[in-house]
C-alpha positions in Angstrom: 0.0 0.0 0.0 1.2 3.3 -0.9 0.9 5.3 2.3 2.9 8.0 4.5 2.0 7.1 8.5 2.1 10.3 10.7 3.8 9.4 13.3 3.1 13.0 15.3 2.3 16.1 13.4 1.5 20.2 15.0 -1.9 21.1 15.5 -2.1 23.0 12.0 -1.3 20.0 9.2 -4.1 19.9 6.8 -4.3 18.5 3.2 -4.7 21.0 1.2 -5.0 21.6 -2.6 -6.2 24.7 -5.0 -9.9 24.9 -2.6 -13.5 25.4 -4.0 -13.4 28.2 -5.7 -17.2 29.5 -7.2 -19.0 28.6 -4.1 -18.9 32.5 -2.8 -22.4 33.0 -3.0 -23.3 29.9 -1.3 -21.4 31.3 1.9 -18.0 29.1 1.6 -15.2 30.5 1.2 -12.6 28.7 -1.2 -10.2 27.5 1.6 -7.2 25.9 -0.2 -3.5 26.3 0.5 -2.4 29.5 2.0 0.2 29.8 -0.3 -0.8 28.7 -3.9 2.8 29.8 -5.4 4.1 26.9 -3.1 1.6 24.4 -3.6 2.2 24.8 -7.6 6.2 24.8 -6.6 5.3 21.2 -5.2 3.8 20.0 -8.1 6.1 21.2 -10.3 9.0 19.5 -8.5 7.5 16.1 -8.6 5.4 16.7 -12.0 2.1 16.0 -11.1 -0.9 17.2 -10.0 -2.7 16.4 -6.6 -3.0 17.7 -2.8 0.0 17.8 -0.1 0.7 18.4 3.2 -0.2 22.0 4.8 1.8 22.7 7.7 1.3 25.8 9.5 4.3 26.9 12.3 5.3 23.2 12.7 5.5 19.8 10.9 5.9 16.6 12.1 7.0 12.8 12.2 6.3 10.7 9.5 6.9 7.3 7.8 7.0 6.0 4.1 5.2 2.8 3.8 7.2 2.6 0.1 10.4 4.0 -1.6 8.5 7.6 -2.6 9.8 11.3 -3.9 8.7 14.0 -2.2 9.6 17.4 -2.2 9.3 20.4 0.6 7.9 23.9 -0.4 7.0 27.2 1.3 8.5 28.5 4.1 11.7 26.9 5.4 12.0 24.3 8.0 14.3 21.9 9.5 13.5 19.1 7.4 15.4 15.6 8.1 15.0 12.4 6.6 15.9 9.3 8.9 18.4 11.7 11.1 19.8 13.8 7.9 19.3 17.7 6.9 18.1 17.6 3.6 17.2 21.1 1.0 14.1 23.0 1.4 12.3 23.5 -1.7 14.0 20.3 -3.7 12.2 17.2 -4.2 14.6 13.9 -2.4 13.9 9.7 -2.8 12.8 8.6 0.6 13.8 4.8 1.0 10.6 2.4 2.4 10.5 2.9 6.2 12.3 6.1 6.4 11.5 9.0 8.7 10.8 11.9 7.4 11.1 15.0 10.3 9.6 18.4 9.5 10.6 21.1 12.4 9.5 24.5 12.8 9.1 27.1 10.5 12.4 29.4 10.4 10.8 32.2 8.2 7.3 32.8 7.0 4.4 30.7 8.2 2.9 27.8 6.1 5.8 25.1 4.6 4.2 22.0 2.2 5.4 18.7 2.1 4.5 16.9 -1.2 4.5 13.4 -2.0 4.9 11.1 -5.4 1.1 10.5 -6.5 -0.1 12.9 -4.1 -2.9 11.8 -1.1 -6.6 10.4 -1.7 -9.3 11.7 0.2 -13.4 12.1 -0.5 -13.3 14.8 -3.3 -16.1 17.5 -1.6 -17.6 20.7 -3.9 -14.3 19.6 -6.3 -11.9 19.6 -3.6 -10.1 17.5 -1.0 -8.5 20.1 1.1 -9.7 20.6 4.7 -11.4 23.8 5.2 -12.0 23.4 8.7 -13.7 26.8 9.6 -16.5 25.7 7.1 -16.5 22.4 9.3 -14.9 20.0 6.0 -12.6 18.1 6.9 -10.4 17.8 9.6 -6.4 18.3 10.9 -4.5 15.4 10.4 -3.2 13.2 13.7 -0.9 10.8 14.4 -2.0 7.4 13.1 -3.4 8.8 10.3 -2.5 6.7 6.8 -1.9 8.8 4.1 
């Protein structure tokens, strides 16, 4: 199974894509990344299309499942895989059952993990991301399977 396991995250990870945009006049807002430029950075580095990882002041612990790319945009954080300092906005090969650490945020707010074929979820209004002062969706937790 292709998965990444939190293993703890901050209070403020989300998944989080390009929002619902057009639903205005409905009352919901379009929600979405914070920081689009980054979230297109993302996809760019990995050449695809799909949601990632919002992390908002601090990131987390996580674990591949499988041998997976990812790539880390946004603002910078202390990002480690299995012990070792690795770029900020560069996509790396994560090995099956590596740890990937995400620290805090050492300039601006919201920093975006991405990963190879991006995360599932139940697609709501044409989007996947949480928007959690409209009440979709939820932070993710540790245990999570993403």
């Amino acid at each position: 199974m292709r998965a990444l396991e939190v293993l703890s995250c901050g209070p403020a990870v989300t998944v989080q894509d390009y929002g619902r945009p057009g639903w205005l006049g409905q009352g919901l807002s379009r929600g979405g990344a914070a920081d689009t430029l980054a979230l297109a950075e993302g996809r760019a580095l990995l050449g695809q299309e799909g949601p990632c990882l919002e992390m908002a002041g601090f990131g987390g612990r996580f674990s591949a499942a499988v041998p997976m790319r990812i790539a880390f945009t946004g603002a910078p954080m202390d990002a480690r895989i299995d012990g070792t300092g690795v770029a900020w906005n560069a996509s790396h090969l994560v090995p099956a059952g590596a740890v990937i650490e995400v620290g805090g945020v050492q300039a601006g707010v919201y920093g975006y993990l991405h990963v190879g074929g991006g995360f599932g979820g139940t697609e709501l209004l044409g989007s996947v991301s949480a928007h959690l002062m409209a009440g979709i969706g939820r932070a993710v937790q540790a245990g999570d399977m993403l």
